[in-house]
Phi, psi and omega in degrees: 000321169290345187273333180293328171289332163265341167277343155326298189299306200284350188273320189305322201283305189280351164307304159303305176289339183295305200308291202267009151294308254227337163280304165332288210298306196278002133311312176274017175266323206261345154294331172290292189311164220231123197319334201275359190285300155342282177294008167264009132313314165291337176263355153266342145024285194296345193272323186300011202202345161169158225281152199293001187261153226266126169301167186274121153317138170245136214332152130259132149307094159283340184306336171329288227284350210243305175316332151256043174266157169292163182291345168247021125317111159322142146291131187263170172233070162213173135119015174276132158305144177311149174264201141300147151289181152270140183323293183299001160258335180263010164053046175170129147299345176288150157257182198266164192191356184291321179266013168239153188284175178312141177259004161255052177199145178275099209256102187287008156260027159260134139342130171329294175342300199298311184293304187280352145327299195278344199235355154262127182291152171315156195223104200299144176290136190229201214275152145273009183263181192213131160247128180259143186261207172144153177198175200199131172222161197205141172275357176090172195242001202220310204264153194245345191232123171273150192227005158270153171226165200218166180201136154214116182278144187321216330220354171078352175297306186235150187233176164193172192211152215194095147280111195245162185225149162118038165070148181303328169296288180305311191290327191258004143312317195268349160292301200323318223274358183283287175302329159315314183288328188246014162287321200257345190267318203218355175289308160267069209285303184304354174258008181257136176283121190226136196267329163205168213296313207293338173305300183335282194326317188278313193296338184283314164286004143327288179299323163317306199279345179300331205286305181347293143343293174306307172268026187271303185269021162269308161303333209244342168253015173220090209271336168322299182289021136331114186108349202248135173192185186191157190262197185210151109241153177215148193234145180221152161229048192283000185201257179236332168294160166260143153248124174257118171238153174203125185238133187091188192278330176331163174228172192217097161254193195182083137335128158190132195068014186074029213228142196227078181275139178241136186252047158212144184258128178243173193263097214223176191279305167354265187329289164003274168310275185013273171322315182262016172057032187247010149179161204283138172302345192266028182242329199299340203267318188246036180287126161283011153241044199286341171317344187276125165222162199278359180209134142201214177265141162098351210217321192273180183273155197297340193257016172206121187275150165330129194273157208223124111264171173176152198222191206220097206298182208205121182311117169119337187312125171240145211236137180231076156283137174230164183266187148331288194324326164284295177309325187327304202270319149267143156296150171304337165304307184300326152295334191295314211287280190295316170306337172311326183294337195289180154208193206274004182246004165238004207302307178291321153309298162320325153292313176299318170324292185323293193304320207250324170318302210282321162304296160334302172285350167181304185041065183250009173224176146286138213214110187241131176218154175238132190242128176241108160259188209199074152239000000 
């Protein structure tokens, strides 16, 4: 039993001395090193605490810089300052910091590449194509007064077309008051930085609802205009979509590829019966009230809002708002026939057409059209 208690002792004793020896030797390794030996350690830091690929930049606006160039003006992409992200996209206003090194030290083992990830922000992307407007309004050959308003904003980003109904004293007040509303609202729209598509989409049924209002509290200080009301569409390309809103029969088509869709539906009584199968699509061209429509401004219910679509425009695209008065008058082959003909150097012509064509054939209405081509 003593021989085991001594040999226990001799082992702790040489135990102790391997340990402070084994200290000595890494004391003097760490005195042989050299400073610049030294500072690597801070600057591998950043691996030891989270994986070597660069954290994500946060977004810049470019639209600052691109929205207001003219329509036949490239859009350029520079000169915006980095933003905030938005909270709902990082789930937090804090940023995360863990993972980047001290920003007054250099870190040489990152890659140029690499390097200019982390010290540039990502820069959101916009559209490359540049869009030209033209438009054209007419009163038509039956009618004495036009009661359409047309809205295009300085910079060509956003256009609308405005039916107004309820006799002249009313119908072309309740258009007016549709322009008036994306004048005080969307005109310098294209100078604003907008970060994602759904802001456009709201600010454009915004503008809508504003018009809505106006005219709502116009009736209530003028009760004689009781009954006045207008239908709207309206198109915007403020980031990379176009968003289209609409209430009433104005209309929204779009060409591409010489193929002619309309992309708003209206709220008309015609459709209605459609809908409820109380008559056949091959009837609808001869409803004898198709002229009648189920929604407009001033008129419709508080709880339905301007109906929304949107595409992602395409070089050649050319884009149509209109009042009635043109489809009314023309088929859709036929429009279809003269928009194949526009470019960005006939544009306007091509609106004078759409008019006379549409007059020629009846001009039993007033007749507005706004044409957007895109390349």
């Amino acid at each position: 039993m003593i021989v085991f208690e001594v040999l226990g002792a001799i082992f702790f004793i040489c135990l102790g001395a391997l340990i402070s020896a084994c200290e000595a030797v890494s004391a003097g390794v760490r005195r042989l090193r050299s400073p610049s030996e030294q500072t690597g350690n801070t600057t591998t830091r950043r691996d030891s605490r989270a994986p070597a690929t660069a954290a994500p930049a946060p977004a810049v606006n470019n639209n600052t810089t691109t929205s207001g160039a003219p329509p036949d003006v490239p859009a350029g992409t520079s000169g915006s300052p980095p933003a905030e992200p938005p909270a709902d996209a990082a789930g937090d206003d804090k940023q995360d910091t863990s993972a980047d090194p001290d920003p007054n030290k250099t870190n040489d083992s990152v890659s140029p590449e690499e390097h200019a990830a982390m010290t540039t922000s990502t820069t959101t992307p916009v559209s490359k194509l540049t869009c030209k407007t033209a438009f054209a309004t007419d009163v038509g050959r039956e009618r004495r007064h036009n009661e359409d308003n047309l809205f295009v904003s300085d910079d060509e980003m956003v256009v609308a077309v405005a039916d107004g109904m309820g006799g002249h004293a009313c119908g072309e007040v309740a258009s007016g008051l549709v322009v008036d509303a994306f004048k005080r609202n969307l005109d310098d729209a294209g100078t604003r930085g907008w970060d994602h598509e759904a802001e456009v989409k709201s600010a454009l049924l915004a503008a809508i609802s504003v018009a809505a209002k106006d005219i709502e509290t116009h009736v209530q200080a003028n009760p004689s205009s009781h009954g006045m009301g207008t239908t709207v569409v309206a198109a915007a390309w403020l980031k990379e979509e176009v968003h289209v809103g609409h209430i009433g029969d104005s209309r929204c088509y779009r060409l591409r590829g010489g193929a002619l869709k309309q992309l708003t539906r209206d709220h008309s009584l015609v459709n209605q019966c459609l809908d409820q199968g109380l008559i056949e699509p091959g009837d609808a061209a001869h409803f004898p009230h198709k002229n009648v429509i189920t929604r407009a401004l001033g008129q419709q219910e508080k709880d339905k809002p301007a109906e929304h679509t949107h595409f992602m425009p395409e070089k050649g695209d050319v884009l149509l708002l209109c009042s009635d008065g043109l489809n009314g008058e023309l088929s859709d082959d036929r429009i279809a026939g003269i928009l194949r003909t526009a470019s960005a150097d006939n544009l306007q012509d091509v609106c004078d057409k759409l008019i006379s064509e549409a007059n020629a054939a009846g001009g039993r209405d007033n007749v507005t059209v706004v044409l957007a081509i895109f390349s």
